[in-house]
N, C-alpha and C positions, 0 to 999 in steps of 0.2 A: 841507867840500870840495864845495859846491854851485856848479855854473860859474853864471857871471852872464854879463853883457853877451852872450847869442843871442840869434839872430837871428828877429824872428817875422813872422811873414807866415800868412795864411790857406789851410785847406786846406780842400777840400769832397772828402769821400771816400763811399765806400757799402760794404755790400756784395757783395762777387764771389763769384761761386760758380766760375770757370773759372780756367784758370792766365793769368798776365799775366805780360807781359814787367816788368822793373826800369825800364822809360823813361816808367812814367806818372806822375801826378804826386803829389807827397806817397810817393812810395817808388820811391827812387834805386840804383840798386846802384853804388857808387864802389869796387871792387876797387884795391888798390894796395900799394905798398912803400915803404917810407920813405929820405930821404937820410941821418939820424940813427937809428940803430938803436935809441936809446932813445926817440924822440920817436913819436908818432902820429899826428904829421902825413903826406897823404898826397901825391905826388908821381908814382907809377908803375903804370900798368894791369898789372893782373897777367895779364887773361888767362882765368880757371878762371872757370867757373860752374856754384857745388858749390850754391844755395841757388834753388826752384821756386815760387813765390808761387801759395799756390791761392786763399786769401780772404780777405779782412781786414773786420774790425768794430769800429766805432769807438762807444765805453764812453761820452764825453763828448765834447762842446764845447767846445774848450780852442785854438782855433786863434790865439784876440785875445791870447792870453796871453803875458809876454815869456820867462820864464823856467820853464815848464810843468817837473815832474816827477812821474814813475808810478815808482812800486816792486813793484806785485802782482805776482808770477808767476802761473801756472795749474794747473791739476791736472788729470788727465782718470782718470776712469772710463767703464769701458765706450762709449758712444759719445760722450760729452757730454763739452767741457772746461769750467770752472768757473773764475771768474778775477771780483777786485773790482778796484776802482777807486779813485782819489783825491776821484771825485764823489760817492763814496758806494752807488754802486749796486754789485751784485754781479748777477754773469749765468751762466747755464745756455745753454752753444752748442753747438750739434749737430758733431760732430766733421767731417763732413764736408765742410760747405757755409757753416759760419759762422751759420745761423741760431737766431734765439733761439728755447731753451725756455723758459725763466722768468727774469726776473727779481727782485729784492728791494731794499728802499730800508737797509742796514747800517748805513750809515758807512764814513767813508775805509778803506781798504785798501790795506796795503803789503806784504804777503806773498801765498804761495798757501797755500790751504785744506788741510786734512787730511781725506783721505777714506778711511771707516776705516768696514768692516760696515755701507756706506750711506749712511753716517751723512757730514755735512761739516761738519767743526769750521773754523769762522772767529774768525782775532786782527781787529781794526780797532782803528784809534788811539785810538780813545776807552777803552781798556782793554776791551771786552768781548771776552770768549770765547761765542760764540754757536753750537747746535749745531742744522745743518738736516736736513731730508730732501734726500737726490742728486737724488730723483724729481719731487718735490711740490715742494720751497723753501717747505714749510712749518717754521717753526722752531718747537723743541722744548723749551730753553729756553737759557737768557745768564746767562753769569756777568760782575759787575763787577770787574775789575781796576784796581790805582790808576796802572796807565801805559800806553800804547801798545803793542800788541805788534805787533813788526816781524819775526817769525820762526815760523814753522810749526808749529804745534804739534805733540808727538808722544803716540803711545799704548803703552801697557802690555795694552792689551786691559780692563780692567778700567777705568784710568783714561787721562786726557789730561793730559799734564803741561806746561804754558809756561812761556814767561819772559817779563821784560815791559823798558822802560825805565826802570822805577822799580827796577831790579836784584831782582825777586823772581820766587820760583820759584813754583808753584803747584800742586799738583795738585788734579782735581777727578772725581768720579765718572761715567765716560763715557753714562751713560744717563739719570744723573737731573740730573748738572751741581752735583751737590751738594762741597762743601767739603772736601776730606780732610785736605790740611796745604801749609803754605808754608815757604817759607825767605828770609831776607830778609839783602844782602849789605849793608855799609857803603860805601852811595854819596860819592862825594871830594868835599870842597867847593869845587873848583878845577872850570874847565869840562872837558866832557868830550865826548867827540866822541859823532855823530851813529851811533846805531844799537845792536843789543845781541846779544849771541849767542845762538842756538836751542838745544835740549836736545837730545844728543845718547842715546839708552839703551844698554844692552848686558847683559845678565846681569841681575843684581839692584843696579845702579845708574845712575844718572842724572850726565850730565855736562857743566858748562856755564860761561860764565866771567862775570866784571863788570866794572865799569867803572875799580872799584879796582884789576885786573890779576892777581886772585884767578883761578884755576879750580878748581872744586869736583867732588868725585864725590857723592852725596847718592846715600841709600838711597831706593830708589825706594817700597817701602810704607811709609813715616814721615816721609820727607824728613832725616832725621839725616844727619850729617857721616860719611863714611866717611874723605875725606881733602881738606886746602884746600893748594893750591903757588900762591908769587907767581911771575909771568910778567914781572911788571914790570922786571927787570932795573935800571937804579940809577937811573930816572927815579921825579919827583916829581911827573910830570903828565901826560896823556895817555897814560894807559899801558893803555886798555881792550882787552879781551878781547872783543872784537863779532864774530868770525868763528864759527861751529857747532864745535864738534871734532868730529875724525873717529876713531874707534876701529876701529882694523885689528888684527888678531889683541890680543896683549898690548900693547899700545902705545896710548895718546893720542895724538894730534897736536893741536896748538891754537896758537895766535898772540897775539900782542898787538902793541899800535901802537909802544910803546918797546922791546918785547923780539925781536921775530921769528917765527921760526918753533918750537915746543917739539917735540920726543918725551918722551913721560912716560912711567912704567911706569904702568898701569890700577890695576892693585892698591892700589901704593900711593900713590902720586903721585909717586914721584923723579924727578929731572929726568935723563934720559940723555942728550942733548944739545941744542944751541940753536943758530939759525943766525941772528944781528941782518940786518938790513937795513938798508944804508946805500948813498948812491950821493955820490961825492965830488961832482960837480955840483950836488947839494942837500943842500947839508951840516947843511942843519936844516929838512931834510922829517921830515914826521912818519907812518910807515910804513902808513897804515891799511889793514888785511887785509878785501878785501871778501868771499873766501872762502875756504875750502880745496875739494878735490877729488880722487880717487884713479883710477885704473884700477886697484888691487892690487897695483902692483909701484913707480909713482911718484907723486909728492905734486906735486899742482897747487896753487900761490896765489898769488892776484891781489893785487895793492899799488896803493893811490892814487901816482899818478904815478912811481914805480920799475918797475912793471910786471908783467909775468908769468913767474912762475917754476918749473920741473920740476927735482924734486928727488928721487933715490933716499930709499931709509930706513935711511939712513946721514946723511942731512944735506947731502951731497956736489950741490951744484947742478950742475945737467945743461946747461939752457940758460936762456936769460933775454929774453923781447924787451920792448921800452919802451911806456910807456904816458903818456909827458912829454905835457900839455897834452889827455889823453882824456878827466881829469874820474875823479871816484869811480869804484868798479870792482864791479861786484858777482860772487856766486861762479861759478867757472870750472865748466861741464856736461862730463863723457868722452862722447864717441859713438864707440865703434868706436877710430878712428886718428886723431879728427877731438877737437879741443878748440875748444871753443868758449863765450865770454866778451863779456861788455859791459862801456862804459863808458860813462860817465854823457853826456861831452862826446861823444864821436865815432863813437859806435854800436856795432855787434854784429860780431863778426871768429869767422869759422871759421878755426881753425890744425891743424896737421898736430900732433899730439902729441908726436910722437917728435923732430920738430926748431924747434917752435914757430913755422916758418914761417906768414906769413898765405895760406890760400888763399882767400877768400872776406871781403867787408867790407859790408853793409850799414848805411847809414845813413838812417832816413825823415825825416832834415830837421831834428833835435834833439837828435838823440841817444836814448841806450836805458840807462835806470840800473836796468831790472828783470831778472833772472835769466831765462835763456831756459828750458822745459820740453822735453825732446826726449821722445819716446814710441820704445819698442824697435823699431817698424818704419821709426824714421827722418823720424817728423812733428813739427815742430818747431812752440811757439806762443812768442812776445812780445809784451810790449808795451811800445809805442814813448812817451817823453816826451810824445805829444800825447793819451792818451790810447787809443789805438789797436791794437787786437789783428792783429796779424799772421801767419798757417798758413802754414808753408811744406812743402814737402818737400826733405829733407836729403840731397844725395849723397855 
């Protein structure tokens, strides 16, 4: 579900340390409302301006490009946010003003980093797990992995645990990067869609899914099986598990691309109910979850071209708006009252949580297929398909 046929045209950006209006160039603000309530095409000035542009910093060169796509997210510690890239480079930028404190030459990057007692654990496509100093970006040492990892790694305190493309789990010792134990799913020999789910922990296990439509709970000091439930529902193909699960009280929540949306029990894995995904107009789309998301009381998730959906924890959908023709979708951020979500084709949309209206749409000219980072005080970073980090402040 990679859009094709965009549009390219060159952009020369710098940058800003001051707020700028949405009318310059390479970063548009098109607010609007749709004539098809499932579609994402836009048609109607909304009006709101919920989104303050302070600086932007552009990671790579990618303006000749026809079809450019960025996945990293960012992470921020104390003043600095930390964000890679598809170039290969990863960067140290000072939270306020966009300027660089260090950079490093990694390797592609399609998630954000894990920063943990200092420490910044990086996935890159190339299978390494690499672990740096926040301060220095001096690295400390890399582990090889046999797949891409596209999802964030997490920690135990003791250990870091990922996942990779190649469906395996891994843990490894957070200091010295050393080896502890893996777990490895049965990958489908049928294709399988793009991307793979992060590990979610809780207690004393670990919890994540595959491509075969498995989700597992694994004991987090040995990696053993606590409990495996299929998601897959009664398909024979496409049925991956690539969204994170989210574990709220006793319950899992998890998805799959044939199945929908799951509650599990944590303990042991039963299924307590399921909500498929289907939309009569695409009667043979294929549902991919680019994430899940909570406030504690509803269940946010994003779908390749069906859209966005708020859900009680009963199952019971709340509201639903469209995402026809926006392109992949990655996971949906809670701010406050404010939700907020990209997609691959049409950009970054602030909505009202409670009624999934759109208040707010930014697009900088390609679209946005990377998860946006909001920080508690309402600073928001992305980065845009061309490469390009953008700070806003969030009303």
């Amino acid at each position: 579900m990679i859009r094709t046929g965009e549009r390219a045209r060159a952009i020369a950006l710098a940058v800003l340390t001051t707020s700028l209006s949405f009318a310059i160039a390479g970063c548009v603000r098109v607010p609007y409302k749709t004539a098809d309530a499932m579609s994402a095409e836009p048609i109607e000035s909304l009006g709101e301006d919920r989104l303050s542009l302070k600086w932007k910093f552009i990671t790579s060169d990618r303006s000749t490009e026809v079809t450019p796509q960025e996945f990293a997210a960012a992470a921020v510690y104390a003043d600095t946010i930390y964000i890679g890239s598809a170039s290969g480079k990863f960067f140290a930028l000072r939270l306020a003003n966009g300027l660089e404190r260090w950079h490093k030459q990694l390797g592609s990057v399609a998630c954000a980093p894990l920063v943990s007692q200092g420490m910044l654990y990086i996935g890159t496509n190339e299978g390494f797990l690499v672990a740096i100093d926040s301060q220095t970006g001096i690295e400390k040492w890399r582990y090889q992995s046999r797949g891409p990892i596209e999802q964030t790694p997490s920690s135990t305190g003791d250990l870091i645990i990922f996942a990779n493309e190649a469906d395996q789990v891994v843990a490894v010792d957070a200091i010295t990067g050393k080896f502890k134990w893996q777990y490895k799913s049965e990958t489908p020999e049928e294709y399988t869609l793009r991307g793979h789910a992060g590990v979610a922990i809780d207690g004393e296990l670990a919890y994540t899914g595959f491509s075969n439509g498995t989700l597992v709970a694994l004991r987090k000091e040995n990696g053993s099986v606590a409990w495996s439930t299929s998601l897959k529902a009664d398909a024979d193909r496409f049925m991956d598990v690539d969204a994170t699960p989210l574990v709220i009280s006793g319950t899992v929540y998890a998805s799959s691309s044939s199945g929908g949306v799951y509650a599990i029990d944590k303990l042991t894995g039963l299924v307590r109910w399921r909500v498929p995904f289907w939309d009569a107009a695409l009667p043979s789309s294929v549902g991919n979850v680019g994430g899940l998301a909570s406030d504690g009381k509803v269940l946010y998730v994003s779908v390749a071209d069906l859209g966005t959906y708020a859900m009680d924890f009963s199952g019971n959908v709340l509201w639903r708006v469209g995402a026809r023709g926006g392109g992949e979708p990655a996971a949906p951020v809670v701010f406050g009252d404010l939700l907020v979500y990209s997609l691959a084709g049409a950009g970054l949309f602030v909505a009202d949580r409670k009624t999934g209206e759109t208040l707010e749409y930014f697009d900088p000219g390609d679209g946005v297929s990377a998860q946006p980072t909001i920080t508690a005080d309402g600073r928001m970073f992305v980065m845009s398909n061309r490469g390009i980090v953008y700070a806003f402040d969030l009303d």
